[in-house]
Every structure is written in structure tokens, then in C-alpha cells.
GUBA-228181 format. One line per 4 residues: number of its first residue (from 1); their letters; for each residue x, y, z of C-alpha. Coordinates in Angstrom, 1 decimal. Layout:
N
NUM) a) X:Y:Z  ... $
This chain:
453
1) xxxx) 0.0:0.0:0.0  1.7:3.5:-1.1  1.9:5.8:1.6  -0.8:8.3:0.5 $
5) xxxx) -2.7:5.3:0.3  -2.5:4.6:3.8  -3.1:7.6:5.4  -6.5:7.7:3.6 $
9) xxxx) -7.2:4.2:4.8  -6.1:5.5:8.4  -8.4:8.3:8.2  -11.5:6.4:7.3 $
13) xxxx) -10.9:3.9:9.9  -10.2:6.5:12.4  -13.1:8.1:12.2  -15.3:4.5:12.0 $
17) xxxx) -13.5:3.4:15.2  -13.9:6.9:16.7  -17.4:6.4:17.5  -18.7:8.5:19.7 $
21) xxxx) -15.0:10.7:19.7  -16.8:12.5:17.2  -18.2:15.1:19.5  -19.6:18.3:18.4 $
25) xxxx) -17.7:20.9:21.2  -20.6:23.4:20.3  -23.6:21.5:21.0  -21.5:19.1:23.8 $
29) xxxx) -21.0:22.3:26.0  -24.4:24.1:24.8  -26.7:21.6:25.4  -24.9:20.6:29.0 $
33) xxxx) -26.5:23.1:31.1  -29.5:22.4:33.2  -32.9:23.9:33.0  -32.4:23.7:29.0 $
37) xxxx) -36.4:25.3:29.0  -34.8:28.9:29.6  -32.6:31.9:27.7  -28.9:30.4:28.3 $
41) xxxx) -27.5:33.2:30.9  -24.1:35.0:29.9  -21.7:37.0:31.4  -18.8:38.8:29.2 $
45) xxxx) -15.7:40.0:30.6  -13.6:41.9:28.6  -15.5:44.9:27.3  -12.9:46.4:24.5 $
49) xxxx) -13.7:46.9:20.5  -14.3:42.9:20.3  -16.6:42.4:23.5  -18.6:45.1:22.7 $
53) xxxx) -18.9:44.7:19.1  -18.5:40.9:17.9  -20.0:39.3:21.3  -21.9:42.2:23.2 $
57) xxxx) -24.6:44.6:20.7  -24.9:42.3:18.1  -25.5:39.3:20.3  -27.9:40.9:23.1 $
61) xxxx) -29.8:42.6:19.7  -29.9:39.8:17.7  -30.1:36.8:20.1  -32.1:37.9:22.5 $
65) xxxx) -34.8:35.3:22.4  -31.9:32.7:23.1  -29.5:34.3:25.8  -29.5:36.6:28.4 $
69) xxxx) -27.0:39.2:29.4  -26.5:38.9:33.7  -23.0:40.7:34.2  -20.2:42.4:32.2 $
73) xxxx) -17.1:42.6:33.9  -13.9:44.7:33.0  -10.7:46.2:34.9  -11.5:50.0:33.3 $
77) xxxx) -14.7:51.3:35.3  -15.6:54.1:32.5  -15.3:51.4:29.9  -17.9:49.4:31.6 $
81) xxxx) -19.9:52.0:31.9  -20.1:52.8:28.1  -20.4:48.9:27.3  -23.4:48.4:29.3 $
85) xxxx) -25.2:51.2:27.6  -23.8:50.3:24.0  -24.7:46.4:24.3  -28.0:48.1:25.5 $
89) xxxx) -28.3:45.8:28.5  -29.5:46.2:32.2  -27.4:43.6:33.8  -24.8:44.5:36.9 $
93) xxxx) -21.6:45.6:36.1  -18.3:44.2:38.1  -15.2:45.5:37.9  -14.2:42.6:40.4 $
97) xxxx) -14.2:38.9:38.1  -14.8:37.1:40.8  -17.7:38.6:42.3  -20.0:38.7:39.3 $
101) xxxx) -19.1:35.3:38.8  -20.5:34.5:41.7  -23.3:36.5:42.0  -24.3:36.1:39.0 $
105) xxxx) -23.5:32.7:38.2  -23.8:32.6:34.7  -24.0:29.2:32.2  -21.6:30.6:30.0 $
109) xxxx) -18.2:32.6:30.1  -17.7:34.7:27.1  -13.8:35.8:27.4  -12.2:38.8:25.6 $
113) xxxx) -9.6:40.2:27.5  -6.2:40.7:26.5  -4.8:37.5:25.4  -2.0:37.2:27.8 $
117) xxxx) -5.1:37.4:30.8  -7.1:34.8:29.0  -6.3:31.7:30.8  -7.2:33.7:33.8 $
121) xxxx) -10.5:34.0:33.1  -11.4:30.5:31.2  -10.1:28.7:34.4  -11.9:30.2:36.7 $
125) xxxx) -15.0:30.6:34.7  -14.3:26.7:34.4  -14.4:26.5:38.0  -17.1:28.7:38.6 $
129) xxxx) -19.4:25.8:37.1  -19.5:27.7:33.2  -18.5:26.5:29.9  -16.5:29.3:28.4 $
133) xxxx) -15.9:30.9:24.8  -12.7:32.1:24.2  -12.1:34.6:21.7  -9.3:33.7:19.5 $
137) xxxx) -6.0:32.7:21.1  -6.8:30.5:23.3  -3.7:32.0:25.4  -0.2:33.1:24.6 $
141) xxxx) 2.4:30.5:26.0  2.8:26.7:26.9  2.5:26.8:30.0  -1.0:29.0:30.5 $
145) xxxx) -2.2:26.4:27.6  -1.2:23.1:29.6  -3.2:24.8:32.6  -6.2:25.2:30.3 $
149) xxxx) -6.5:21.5:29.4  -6.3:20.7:32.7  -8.7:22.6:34.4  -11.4:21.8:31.7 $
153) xxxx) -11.0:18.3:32.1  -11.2:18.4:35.8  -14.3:20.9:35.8  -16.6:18.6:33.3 $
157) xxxx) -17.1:21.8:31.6  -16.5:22.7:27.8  -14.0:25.7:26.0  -15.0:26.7:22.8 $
161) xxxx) -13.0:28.7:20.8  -14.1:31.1:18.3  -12.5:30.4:15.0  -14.8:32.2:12.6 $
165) xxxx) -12.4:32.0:9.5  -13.8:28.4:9.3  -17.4:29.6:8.9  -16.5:31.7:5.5 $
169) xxxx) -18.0:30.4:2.5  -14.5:30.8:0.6  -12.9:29.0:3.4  -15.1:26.5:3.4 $
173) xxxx) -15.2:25.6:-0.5  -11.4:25.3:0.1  -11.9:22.6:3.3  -15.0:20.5:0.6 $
177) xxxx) -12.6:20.4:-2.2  -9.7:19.0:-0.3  -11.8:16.6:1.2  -13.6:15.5:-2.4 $
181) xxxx) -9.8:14.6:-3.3  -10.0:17.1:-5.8  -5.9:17.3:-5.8  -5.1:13.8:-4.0 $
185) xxxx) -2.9:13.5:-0.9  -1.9:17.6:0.1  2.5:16.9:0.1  2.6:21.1:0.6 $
189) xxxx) 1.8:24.5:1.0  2.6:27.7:0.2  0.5:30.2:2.8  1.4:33.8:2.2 $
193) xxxx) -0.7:36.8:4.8  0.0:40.4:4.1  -1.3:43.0:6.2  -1.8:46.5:4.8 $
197) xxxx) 0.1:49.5:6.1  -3.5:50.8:7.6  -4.7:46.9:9.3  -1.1:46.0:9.8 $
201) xxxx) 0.0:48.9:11.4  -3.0:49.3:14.2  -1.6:46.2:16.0  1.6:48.3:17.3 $
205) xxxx) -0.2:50.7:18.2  -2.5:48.8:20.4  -0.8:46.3:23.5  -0.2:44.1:20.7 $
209) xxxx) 3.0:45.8:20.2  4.5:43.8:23.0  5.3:40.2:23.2  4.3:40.0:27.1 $
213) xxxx) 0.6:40.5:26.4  0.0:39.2:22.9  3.0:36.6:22.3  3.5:38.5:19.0 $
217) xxxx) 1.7:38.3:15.9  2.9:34.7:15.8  0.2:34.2:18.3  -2.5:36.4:18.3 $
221) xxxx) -3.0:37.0:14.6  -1.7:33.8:12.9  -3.4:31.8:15.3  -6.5:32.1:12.7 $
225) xxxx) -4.0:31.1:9.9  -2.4:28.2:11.8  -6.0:26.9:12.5  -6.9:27.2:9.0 $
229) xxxx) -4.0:25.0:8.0  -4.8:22.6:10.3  -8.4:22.3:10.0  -7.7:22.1:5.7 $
233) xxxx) -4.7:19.3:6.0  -7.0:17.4:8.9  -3.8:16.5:10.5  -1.4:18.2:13.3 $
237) xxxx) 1.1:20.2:13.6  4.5:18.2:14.4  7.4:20.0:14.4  8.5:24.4:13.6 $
241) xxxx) 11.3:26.3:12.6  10.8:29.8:11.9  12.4:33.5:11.2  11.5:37.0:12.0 $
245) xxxx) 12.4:40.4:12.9  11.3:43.9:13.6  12.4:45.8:10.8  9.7:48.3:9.7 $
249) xxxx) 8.0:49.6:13.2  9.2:50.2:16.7  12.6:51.4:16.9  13.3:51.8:12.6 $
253) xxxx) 10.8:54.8:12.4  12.5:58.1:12.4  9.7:60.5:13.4  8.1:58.8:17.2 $
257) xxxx) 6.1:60.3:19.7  3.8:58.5:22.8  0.5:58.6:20.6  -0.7:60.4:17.4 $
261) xxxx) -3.1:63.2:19.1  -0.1:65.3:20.4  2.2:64.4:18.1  4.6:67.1:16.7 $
265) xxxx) 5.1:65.2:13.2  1.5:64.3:12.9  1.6:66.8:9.3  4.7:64.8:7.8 $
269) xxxx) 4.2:61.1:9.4  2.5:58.4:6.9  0.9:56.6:10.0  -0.7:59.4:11.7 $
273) xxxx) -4.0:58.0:12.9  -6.6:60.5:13.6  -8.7:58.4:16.4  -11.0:61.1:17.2 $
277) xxxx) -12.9:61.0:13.8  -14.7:57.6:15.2  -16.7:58.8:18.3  -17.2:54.6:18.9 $
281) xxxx) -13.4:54.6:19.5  -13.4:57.6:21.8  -16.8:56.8:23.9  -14.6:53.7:24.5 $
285) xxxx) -11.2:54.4:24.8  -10.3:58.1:25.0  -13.0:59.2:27.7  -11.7:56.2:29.9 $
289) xxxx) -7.8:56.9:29.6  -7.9:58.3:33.0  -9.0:55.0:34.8  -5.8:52.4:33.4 $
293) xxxx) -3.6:54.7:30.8  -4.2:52.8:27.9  -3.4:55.0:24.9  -5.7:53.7:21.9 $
297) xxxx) -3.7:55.7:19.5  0.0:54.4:20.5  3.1:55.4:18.1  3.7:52.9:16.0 $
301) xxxx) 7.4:53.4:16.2  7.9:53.5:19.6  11.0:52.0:21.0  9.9:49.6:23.3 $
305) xxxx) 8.2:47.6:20.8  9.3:44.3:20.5  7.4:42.0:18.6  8.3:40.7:15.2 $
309) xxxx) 7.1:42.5:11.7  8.1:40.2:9.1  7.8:36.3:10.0  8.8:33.0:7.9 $
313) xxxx) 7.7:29.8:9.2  7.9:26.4:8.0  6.0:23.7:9.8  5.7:19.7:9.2 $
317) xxxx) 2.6:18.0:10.0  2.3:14.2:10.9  0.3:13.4:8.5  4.1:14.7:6.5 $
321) xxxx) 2.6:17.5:4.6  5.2:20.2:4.7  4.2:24.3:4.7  6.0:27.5:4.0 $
325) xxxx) 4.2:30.5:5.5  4.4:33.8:6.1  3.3:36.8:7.3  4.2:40.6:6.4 $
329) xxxx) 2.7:44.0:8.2  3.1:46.6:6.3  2.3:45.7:2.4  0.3:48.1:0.2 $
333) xxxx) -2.7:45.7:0.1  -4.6:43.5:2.1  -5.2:39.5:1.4  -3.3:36.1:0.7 $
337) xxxx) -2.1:33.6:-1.6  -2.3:29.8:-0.4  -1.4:26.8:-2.7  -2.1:23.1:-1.7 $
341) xxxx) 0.2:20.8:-3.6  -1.1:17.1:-3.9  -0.3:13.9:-5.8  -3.1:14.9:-8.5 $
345) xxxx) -2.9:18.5:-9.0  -2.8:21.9:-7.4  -5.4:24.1:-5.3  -5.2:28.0:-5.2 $
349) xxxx) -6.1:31.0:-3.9  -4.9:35.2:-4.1  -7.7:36.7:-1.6  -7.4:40.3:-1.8 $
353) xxxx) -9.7:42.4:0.6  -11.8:44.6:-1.4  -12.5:47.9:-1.2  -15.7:49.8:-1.3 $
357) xxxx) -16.4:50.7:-4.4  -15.2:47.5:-6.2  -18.5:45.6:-6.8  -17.4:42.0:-7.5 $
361) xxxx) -18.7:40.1:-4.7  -17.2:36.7:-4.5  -13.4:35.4:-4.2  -11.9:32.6:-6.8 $
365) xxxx) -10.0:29.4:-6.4  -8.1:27.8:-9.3  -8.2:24.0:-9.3  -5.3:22.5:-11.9 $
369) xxxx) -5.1:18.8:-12.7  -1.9:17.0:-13.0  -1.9:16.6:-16.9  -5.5:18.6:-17.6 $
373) xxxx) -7.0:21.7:-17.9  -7.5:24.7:-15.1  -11.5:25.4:-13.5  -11.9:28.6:-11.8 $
377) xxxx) -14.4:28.2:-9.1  -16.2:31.4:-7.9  -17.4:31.6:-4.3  -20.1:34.2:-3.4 $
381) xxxx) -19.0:36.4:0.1  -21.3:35.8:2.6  -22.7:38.9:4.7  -21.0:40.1:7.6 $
385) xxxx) -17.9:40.0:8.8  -15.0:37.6:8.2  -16.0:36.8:4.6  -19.0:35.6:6.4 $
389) xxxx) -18.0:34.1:9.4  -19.2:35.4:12.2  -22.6:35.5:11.3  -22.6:32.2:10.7 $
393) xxxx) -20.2:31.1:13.8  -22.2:33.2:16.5  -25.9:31.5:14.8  -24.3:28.0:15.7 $
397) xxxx) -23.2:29.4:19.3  -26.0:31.4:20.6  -29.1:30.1:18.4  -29.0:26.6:17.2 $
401) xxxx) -25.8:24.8:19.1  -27.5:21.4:17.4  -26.8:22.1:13.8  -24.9:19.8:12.1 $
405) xxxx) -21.6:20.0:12.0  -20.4:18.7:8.7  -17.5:20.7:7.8  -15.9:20.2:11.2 $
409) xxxx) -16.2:23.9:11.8  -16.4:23.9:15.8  -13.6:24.2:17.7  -12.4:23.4:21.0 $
413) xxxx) -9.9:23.6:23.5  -7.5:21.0:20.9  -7.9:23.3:18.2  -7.6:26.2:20.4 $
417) xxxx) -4.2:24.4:21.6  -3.0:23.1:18.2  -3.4:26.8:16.3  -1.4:28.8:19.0 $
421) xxxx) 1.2:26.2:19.5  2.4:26.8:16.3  3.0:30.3:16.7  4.7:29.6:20.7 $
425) xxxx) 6.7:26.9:18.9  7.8:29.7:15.9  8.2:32.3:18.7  10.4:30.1:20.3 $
429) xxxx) 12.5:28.8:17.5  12.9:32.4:16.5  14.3:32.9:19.7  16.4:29.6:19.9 $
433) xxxx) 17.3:29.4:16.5  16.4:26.0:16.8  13.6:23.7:15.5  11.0:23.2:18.2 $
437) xxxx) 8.4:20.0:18.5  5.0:20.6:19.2  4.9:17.5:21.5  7.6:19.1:23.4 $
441) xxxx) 5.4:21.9:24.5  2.4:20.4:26.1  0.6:16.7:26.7  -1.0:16.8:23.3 $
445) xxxx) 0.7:14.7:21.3  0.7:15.4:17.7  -2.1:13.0:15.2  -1.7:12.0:12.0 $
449) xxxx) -5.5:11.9:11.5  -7.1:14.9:13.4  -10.0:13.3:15.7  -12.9:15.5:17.3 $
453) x) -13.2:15.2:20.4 $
């Protein structure tokens, strides 16, 4: 039996002998909680641009048959303020974690803090009797991950993290043709992110800038691209080695201040950012300056940034697909280009983010037959956003956590570990100049075939 061969054969058997392995995360932890014949009740701690927006207004507006709001909690008193009145709920407010959680006792957690604080949270939200949904990553290190896994399998309780790339239609045409065989056994890819010079440069402005609260980019943003890769190639990550530097922000800019607003240079400087012409941003973040000194609006070339702007990674999976990837901050345009290579052909992908006035509402992917002819396959966008995605993502959590699950979109507290350790493990060979095994890191060990559990 050739080796491609086998792994199919593996993965069919996998999943026969799996059984009951094959566990929806979603609907496990949704469906757990008692007294199923009321709204589910949520508490939300973390109230920034992502709690607000993506799991605060839009949820309490658009959910509200299903859930109910009972406490927002958040270190920044004025911020919590304004949240409560822009989700447009009448719960308490806490800016102690540990009170609302118990008075309030909520059935589920929804964390969006910053990422280096996450673990915080989901453990004791775990231990507070809630599942928990953990905006994306999971955490920022080994260790705060190995904690994670165990306190959700002592608690009983469910993490769910919130991997809404995997809902988009594109993304999801891209997961269906890989699975058809359309391009036999994936040996590659080729996985290329560019950030813009507007999207690209807001994370060093924000605490992202620093490696103690977001584990650089390698983390927090490629998390979603590591997760991708590993939820198209079905397999694990196995073993990293990986480049970067900072070479474009932080200390390489010659015109710095603390923040744009009283910046001298802010006529000559190609990243001033004006944060005052969105009244959202300063309701939130300006008016509440006084209560933790978080500037919204931080130079981007300050000199005490120091996480990486350029990244190379190569990763090998068990399954022995092998990927190049990279990510750049500061490009002129906004997108990617992926390429899985297989033992029948090639799939591809150049995703550019459009802008508002271009009118062509789906994204393409090039399917090429060893020996035939090229299709182009057009994929409508779906609405919202993410391509999409988090329409979609927050229907299955907060309206219909029974759905089907066919494209294996839920995620848990494995995918959540898998996605991030890629980037600790790249962080860490960057560091090391050393390769660095995934197995090494926590007690996951690394599958050929990828089994939900």
C-alpha cells in the first residue's frame, strides 16, 4: 500500500473506530447546562472593541430570544460604563471577576480580554461551574495552555473557541474540495498573509506591540491562519522552525512620539491616525484613559516595541505535509495567496480584501489537474464579517448549538491548543534558532488523522 494510500485508509478507519470521539464541542458544551427550558445566561468579561462589538450589541440585539446578558465585567470602570449602555443591556456591572461570577453565576463565560489574561479567566469561569468561549488565542504560551486542558477536564465543563475563519463560504469551498480529493494527498503548501500599512500597522499601536501581552503576531494574529492550515490538512502540527524580525516599526521609524493626538510630526508622518474622527473609539477608549492609561492611538514606532514584523515559518505536520508561511505588516494591500500541492494536481487561492467601491462580490480558487485543464471556481461572500464568518459562527453558538456540523467547523480547546502552539513553537525557534516540537510543549501529542473530540 503506497503511503498516501495509507493515510487515507487510516483516516477512514479513524473516524469509523472513533465512534462517539466525534463530538460536536458546540452543542456538547451548549446543550450541557441544566434547566435547557430557559434563555442560556451570559456573562462577558472583557469589554474592548471585540466584547462590545462581535459578542456584546450584536449578540444581546440579535439573540435575545436565546441568551441573556447577567454581568459584564472589566478592569476599566468608565469602559464598563459605556459597554453596558452600548450592548443596550440592564445587567450588573463588576469590575471585580470574581464577584460577578459568583453572584451572577452565569451558564456561560464569554472571554475577551487581553490574550495574555485569558487563561485567567477561562479557568476560573471553568471552576465557577460555566462553559466558556474564548475569543481567539486561546492563550499566549505553553504553559497557560497546559493549565487550560487541565482545568477543563477536571471541571466537566467545555472551552469553545471562536475560529470564525472556518465559517466563511471561501474558506469552506477550500476545506469541501480537499476533502472530495480534488488534488489527491496535500505533500505542501505555500500560505502567504500580508497585512496592509492601515490593518497592519493598528496592531503596534494597540498592547499588541508587546510580546508580554499578545505573544506577537505569531500568536495572536496567525493563530487564525495556523487553524486554517490545520483544520484544511486534517492533520497536526509536528514540528516548527521559523524566522522573524522587527524591521519596519518600533525602533526603525524616524519620526516617534507617545501617541498620534499630540504628536509634533502628525503633518509629515504616513501613520498618523486620527482616532477622534470615530466617536465609537473615543466613547470607549479616549474618555476612559484616566481610569488604566491605555493609549488607543499608540506610536507605531515606539521603542519599546518588541514583537516581530516580518515572519517566515515552516512547519511539518504528521500526516508529513510540509508548509511555507508567512506573514508581512506593512504591504500596500490587504489578502493572501495559499497553494495546496497534492499527488493529482494543485489548489489556489490570491484573496485580496476589497474595497468599497469595487463591486465583485465573490473570491476565486483555481483547481489544476496533473496533466489537464485549469477550473476557476467562484465563491459568493457571505454577509458580515470575516468573509462571512461570524454570522454564521455566532448563529451555531448562541441560536442553534445542534446544527450539524459537517464541515468540522467547531472548535475546541485542541484546536484552540494546536493553532497557538504553532505560533509559541515559531516564537520560540525564533528565539532559539532552533527547531521546536509541538509535542515538546504540552501533553498533546501530535495525530496523524485529526479526531474531534
Amino acid at each position: 500500500m503506497k503511503p498516501f494510500e495509507r493515510r487515507n485508509f487510516l483516516k477512514k478507519t479513524a473516524a469509523l473506530s472513533a465512534g462517539g470521539m466525534l463530538v460536536n464541542p458546540l452543542a456538547e458544551a451548549l446543550t450541557l447546562w441544566e434547566n435547557a427550558d430557559r434563555k442560556m445566561k451570559i456573562a462577558l468579561v472583557g469589554t474592548g472593541i471585540r466584547g462590545v462589538n462581535m459578542f456584546g450589541r450584536s449578540v444581546a440585539k440579535e439573540y435575545q430570544d436565546h441568551v441573556e446578558f447577567v454581568g459584564l465585567s472589566d478592569i476599566n470602570p468608565g469602559r464598563l460604563t459605556f459597554a453596558k449602555g452600548y450592548i443596550g443591556v440592564d445587567c450588573p456591572t463588576f469590575v471585580d471577576f470574581d464577584q460577578m461570577m459568583a453572584e451572577t453565576k452565569p451558564d456561560l463565560l464569554i472571554v475577551t480580554t487581553m490574550d495574555s489574561t485569558h487563561h485567567l479567566f477561562i479557568i476560573k469561569g471553568l471552576e465557577a461551574g460555566a462553559h466558556v468561549i474564548s475569543e481567539k488565542p486561546m492563550t499566549t504560551d505553553e504553559v497557560k495552555c497546559q493549565a487550560i486542558l487541565d482545568a477543563e477536564k477536571k471541571s466537566g465543563k467545555k472551552v469553545i473557541v471562536t475560529f470564525n475563519y472556518r465559517y466563511s463560504p471561501h474558506r469552506q469551498k477550500i476545506y469541501e474540495l480537499l476533502r472530495e480529493d480534488s488534488i489527491g494527498e496535500i505533500t505542501s503548501v505555500d500560505f502567504h498573509w500580508y497585512l496592509n500599512t492601515s490593518h497592519g500597522a493598528d496592531y503596534f499601536r494597540r498592547w499588541h506591540g508587546y510580546k508580554e501581552f499578545g505573544g506577537t503576531l505569531l500568536v495572536h494574529k496567525s493563530t487564525h491562519h495556523f487553524d486554517l492550515l490545520n483544520w484544511w490538512l486534517d492533520s497536526d502540527p509536528e514540528e516548527v522552525f521559523a524566522f522573524g524580525e522587527l524591521e519596519f516599526y518600533g525602533k526603525n521609524g524616524k519620526l516617534r512620539h507617545t501617541h498620534c493626538r499630540p504628536c509634533p510630526h502628525k503633518g509629515t508622518c504616513d501613520f498618523y491616525w486620527d482616532i477622534e474622527k470615530s466617536s465609537h473609539l473615543v466613547d470607549l477608549y479616549v474618555k476612559n484613559e484616566k481610569h488604566d492609561g491605555y493609549l488607543r492611538d499608540g506610536c507605531v514606532f515606539r521603542e519599546d516595541i518588541d514583537i516581530y514584523d516580518k515572519m517566515a515559518v515552516q512547519i511539518k505536520y504528521a500526516n508529513k505535509a510540509q508548509v511555507s508561511y508567512s506573514l508581512t505588516t506593512y504591504s500596500p494591500y490587504e489578502g493572501y495567496r495559499i497553494a495546496f500541492n497534492g499527488t493529482k494536481g494543485r489548489l489556489e487561492a490570491w484573496i485580496k480584501e476589497q474595497q468599497p467601491w469595487q463591486e465583485v462580490n465573490y473570491d476565486e480558487i483555481r483547481l489544476t489537474k496533473n496533466f489537464g485543464k485549469s477550473e476557476i471556481i467562484q465563491v459568493p461572500h457571505g454577509g458580515g464579517g470575516h468573509g462571512g464568518g461570524d454570522v454564521r459562527l455566532k448563529d451555531k453558538l448562541f441560536k442553534d448549538p445542534d446544527m450539524g456540523d459537517p464541515y468540522h467547523q467547531s472548535a475546541g480547546t485542541r484546536d484552540g491548543a494546536m493553532s497557538i502552539l504553532v505560533g509559541i513553537a515559531a516564537r520560540k525557534s525564533i528565539e532559539n534558532n532552533t527547531p521546536i516540537r509541538i509535542a515538546d510543549l504540552t501533553d498533546l501529542i501530535p495525530q496523524e488523522i485529526r479526531i474531534k473530540a
